[in-house]
C-alpha positions in Angstrom: 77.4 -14.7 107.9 76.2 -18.1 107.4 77.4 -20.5 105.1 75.7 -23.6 103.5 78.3 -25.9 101.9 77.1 -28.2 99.7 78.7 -31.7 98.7 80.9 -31.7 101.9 83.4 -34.5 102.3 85.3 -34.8 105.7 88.4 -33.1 104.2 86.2 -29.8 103.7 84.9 -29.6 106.9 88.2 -29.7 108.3 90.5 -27.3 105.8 87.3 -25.1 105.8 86.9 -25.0 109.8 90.4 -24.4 110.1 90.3 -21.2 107.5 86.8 -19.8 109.1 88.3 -20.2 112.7 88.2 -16.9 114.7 85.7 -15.3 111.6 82.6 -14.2 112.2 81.1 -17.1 109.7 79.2 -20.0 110.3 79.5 -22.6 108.2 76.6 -25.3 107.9 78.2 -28.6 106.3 75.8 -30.8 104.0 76.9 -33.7 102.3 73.9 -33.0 99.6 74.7 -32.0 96.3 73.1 -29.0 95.4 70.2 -29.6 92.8 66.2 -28.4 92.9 65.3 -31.0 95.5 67.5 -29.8 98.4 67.9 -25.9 97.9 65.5 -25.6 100.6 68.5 -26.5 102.7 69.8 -23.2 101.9 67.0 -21.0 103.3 67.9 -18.2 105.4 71.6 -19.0 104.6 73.1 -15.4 102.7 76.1 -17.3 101.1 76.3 -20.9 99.8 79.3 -22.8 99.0 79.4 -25.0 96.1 81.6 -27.5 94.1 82.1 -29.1 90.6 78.8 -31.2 90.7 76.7 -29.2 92.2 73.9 -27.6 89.9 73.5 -23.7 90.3 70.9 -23.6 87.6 68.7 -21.1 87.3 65.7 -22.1 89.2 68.2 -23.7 92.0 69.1 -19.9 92.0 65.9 -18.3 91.9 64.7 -20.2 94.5 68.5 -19.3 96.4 67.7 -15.6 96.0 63.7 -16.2 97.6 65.7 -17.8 100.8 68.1 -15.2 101.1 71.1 -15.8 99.8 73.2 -13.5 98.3 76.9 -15.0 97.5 77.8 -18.2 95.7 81.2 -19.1 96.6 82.6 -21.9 94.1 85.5 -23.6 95.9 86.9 -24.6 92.5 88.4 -22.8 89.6 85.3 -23.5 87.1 82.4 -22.5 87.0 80.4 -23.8 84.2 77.7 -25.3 86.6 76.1 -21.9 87.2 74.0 -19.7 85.5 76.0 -16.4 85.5 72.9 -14.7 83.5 70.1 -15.5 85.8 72.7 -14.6 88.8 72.7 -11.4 87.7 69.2 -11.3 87.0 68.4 -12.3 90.5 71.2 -10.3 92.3 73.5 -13.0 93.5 77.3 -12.7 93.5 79.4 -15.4 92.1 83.2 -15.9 93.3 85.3 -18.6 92.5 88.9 -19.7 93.3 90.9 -19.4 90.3 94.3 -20.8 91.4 94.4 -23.3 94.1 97.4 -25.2 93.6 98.5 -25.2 89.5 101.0 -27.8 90.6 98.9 -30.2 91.9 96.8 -30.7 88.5 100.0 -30.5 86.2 102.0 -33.0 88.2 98.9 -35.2 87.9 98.5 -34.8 84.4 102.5 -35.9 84.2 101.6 -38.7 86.5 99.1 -40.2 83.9 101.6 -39.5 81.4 104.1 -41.5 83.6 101.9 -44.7 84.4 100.4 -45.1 81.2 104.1 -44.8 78.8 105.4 -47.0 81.2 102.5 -49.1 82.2 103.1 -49.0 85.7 100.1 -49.9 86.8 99.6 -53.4 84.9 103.4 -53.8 85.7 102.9 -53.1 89.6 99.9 -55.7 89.5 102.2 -58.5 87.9 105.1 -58.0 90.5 102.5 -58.9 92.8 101.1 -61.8 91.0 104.7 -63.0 91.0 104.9 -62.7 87.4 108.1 -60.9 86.8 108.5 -61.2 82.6 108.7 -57.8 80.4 106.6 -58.7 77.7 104.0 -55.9 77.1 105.4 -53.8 79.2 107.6 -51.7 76.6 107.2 -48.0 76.6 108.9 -44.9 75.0 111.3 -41.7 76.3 109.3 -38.4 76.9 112.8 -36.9 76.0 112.6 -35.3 72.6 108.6 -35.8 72.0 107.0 -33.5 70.9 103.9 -32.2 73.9 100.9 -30.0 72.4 99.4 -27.9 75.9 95.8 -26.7 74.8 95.0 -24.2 77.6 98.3 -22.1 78.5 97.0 -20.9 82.5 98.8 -20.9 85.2 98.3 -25.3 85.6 99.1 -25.2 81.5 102.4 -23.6 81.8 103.5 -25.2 84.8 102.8 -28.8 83.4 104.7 -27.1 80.2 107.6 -26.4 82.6 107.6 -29.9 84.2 107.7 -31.7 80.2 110.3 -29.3 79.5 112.6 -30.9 82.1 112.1 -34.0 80.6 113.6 -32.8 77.0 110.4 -32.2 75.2 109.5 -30.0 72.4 106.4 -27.8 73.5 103.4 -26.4 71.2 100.9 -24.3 72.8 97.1 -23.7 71.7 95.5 -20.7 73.2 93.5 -17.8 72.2 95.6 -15.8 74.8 98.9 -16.6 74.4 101.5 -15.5 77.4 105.2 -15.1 77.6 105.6 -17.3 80.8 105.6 -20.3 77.6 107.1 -18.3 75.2 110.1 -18.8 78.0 110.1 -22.2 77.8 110.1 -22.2 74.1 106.4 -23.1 73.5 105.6 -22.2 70.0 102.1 -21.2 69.6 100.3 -23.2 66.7 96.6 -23.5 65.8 94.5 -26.7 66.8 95.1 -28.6 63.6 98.7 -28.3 63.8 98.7 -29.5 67.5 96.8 -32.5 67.4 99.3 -33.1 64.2 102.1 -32.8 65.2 102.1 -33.5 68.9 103.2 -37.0 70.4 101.2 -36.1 73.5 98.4 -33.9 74.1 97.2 -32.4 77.4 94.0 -30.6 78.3 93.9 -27.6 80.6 91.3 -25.2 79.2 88.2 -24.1 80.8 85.0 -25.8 79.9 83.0 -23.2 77.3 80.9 -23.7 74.5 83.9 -23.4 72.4 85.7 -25.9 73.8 82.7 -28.5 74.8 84.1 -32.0 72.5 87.3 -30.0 71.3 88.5 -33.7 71.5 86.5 -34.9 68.6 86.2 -37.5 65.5 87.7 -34.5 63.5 90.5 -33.7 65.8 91.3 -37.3 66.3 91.3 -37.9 62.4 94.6 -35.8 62.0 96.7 -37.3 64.9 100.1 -39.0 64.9 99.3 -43.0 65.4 99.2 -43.8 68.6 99.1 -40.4 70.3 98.8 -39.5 73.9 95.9 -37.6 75.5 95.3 -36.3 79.0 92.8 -34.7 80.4 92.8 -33.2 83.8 90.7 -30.2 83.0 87.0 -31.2 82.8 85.4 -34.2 81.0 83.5 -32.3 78.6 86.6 -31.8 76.6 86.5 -34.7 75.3 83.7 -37.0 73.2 84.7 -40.0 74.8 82.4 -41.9 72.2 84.8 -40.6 69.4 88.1 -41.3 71.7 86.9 -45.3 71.9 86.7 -45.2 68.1 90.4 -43.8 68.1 91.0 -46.4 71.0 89.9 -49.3 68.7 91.3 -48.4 65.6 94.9 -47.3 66.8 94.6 -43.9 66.3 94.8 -43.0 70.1 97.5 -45.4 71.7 96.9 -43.9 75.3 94.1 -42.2 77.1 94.7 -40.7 80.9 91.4 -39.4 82.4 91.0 -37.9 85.8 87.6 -36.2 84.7 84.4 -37.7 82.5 81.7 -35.8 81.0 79.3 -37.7 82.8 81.0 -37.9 86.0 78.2 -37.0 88.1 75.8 -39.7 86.7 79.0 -42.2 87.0 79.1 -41.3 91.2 82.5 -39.7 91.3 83.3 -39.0 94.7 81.4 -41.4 96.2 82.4 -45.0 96.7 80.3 -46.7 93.8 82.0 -50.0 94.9 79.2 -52.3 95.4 77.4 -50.9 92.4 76.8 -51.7 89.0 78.2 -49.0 85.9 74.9 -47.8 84.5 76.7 -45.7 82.1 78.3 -47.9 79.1 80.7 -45.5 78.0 82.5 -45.2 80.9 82.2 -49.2 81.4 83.9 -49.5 78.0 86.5 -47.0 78.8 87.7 -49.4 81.7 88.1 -52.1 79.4 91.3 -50.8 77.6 94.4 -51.6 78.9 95.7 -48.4 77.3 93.2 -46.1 79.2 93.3 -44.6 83.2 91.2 -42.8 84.5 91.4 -41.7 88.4 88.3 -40.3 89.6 88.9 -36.2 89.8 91.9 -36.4 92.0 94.2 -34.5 90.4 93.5 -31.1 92.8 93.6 -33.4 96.0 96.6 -32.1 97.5 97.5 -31.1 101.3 98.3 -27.6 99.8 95.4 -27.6 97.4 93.2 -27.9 100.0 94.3 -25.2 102.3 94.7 -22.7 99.3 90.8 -23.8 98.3 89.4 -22.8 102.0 91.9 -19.6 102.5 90.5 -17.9 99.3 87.1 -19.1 100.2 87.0 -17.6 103.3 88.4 -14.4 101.9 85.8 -14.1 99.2 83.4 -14.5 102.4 84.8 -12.2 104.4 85.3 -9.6 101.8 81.6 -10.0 100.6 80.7 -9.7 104.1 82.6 -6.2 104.5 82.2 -4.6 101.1 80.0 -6.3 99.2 81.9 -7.4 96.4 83.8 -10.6 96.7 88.0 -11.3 95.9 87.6 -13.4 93.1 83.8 -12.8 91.5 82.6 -14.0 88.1 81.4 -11.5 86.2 78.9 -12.9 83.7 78.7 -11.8 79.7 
């Protein structure tokens, strides 16, 4: 069967040729991003592969169905970048891969926790500056804080695990709650009570409708001063203009970002180093000493990557022989 992959780095060409080797797949690697202007690269290909950025509207998959193609394999766990209605509509197949590595994106979101608490990154810049004092540099203990989870997944409840070793308290928001936290001692709360209550706050839920912004100017009105907020999820989570208010005012005392609503626009993935930041939001962000962002790395692991291109090629190669891929979206 062959295989258009869309927004190829040099990582996927190699974890992805090493998982297709000896399979009856070809796999054609295009660093494009998939949008209107380059489906055509598609044509005559019956599966695509796609990731976070690119845009499986539905005219890009209206026009995918006239070319041929019959499968879109998401090599991510999300898959609010495709049409699932017009899918349907046109007869194409949607499979994702819903569990790549959960440790990889909680230890991250622990990571940002970490660095920010403890301000390791402006105090690994002054030991190399040669400027060795403490001041602004004081931090707090994770052990006995209280750590609100919204989205209780697989990456939810390991991240829950990893806070727990650290002493923490654990609340849990989500509309399906499971006894893997219940183990740990999560309590389950509603929204209002977690952003109350909580000392840190991370993000693992899905992107939805329900939970576009569910980091708001309400939410943020009823936090502890000088809360904590991660978000490795996706960037839509959070109004970002309503987390600089909270930023400015005091309210939100540190911000660790490793996705950004407009991420795409910004050039994530891409090295964007001799360019100028069009978008201001994401210029101010950078100028708080309180905030990090890192730029959708929090997947980007050795073992990540292998999981992503094993269950890839197994969606292929069970399309391929029955028709119905592993791991397919089914849409409302």
């Amino acid at each position: 069967m062959r295989v258009a992959v869309f927004s190829s780095k040099p990582y996927d060409e190699q974890y992805l040729g090493v998982a297709a080797a000896g399979s009856p797949h070809r796999l054609d690697f295009f660093e494009n991003s998939l949008n209107c202007d380059v489906v055509k690269l598609a044509h005559d290909h019956e599966a695509i592969c796609v990731f976070v950025h690119d845009d499986v509207n539905g005219e890009v998959l209206r026009k995918l169905a006239e070319g041929g193609t019959r499968l879109v394999a998401l090599r991510a766990a999300g898959f609010n970048n495709v049409d699932l209605e017009v899918a349907k509509e046109v007869g194409i197949k949607v499979c994702r891969v819903p569990a790549y590595s959960p440790y990889a994106v909680a230890e991250h979101a622990v990571a940002l926790i970490l660095s920010l608490v403890r301000r390791t990154p402006r105090a690994y810049n002054r030991v190399r500056d040669g400027n060795f004092a403490l001041d602004g540099l004081l931090g707090y203990d994770l052990n006995e804080k209280t750590v609100g989870v919204v989205g209780t997944g697989r990456i939810g409840t390991v991240f829950a695990g990893i806070m727990k070793g650290f002493g923490c308290k654990l609340l849990a928001f989500d509309p399906f709650p499971n006894d893997a936290m219940k183990e740990l001692g999560a309590e389950y709360v509603d929204l209002r009570e977690l952003f109350a209550s909580s000392d840190i706050i991370a993000l693992h839920a899905p992107l939805t409708p329900e939970t576009h912004h569910l980091v708001n100017a309400a939410t943020l009105s009823v936090v502890k001063p000088g809360v904590t907020i991660v978000n490795t999820s996706r960037g839509g989570l959070i109004d970002a203009e309503a987390a600089i208010d909270a930023l400015k005012d005091g309210r939100l005392g540190y911000l660790g970002l490793d996705v950004y609503e407009e991420e795409h626009a910004v050039g994530f993935f891409e090295d964007q180093s001799a360019s100028i930041i069009q978008d201001d939001t994401f210029a101010r962000l950078l100028t708080f000493p309180n905030v990090l962002i890192t730029a959708h790395q929090a997947f980007f692991t050795a073992e990540a990557l292998q999981n992503i291109a094993d269950t890839t090629v197994a969606n292929l190669t069970a399309f391929e022989e029955t028709g119905s891929p592993v791991h397919e979206v089914v849409g409302n």
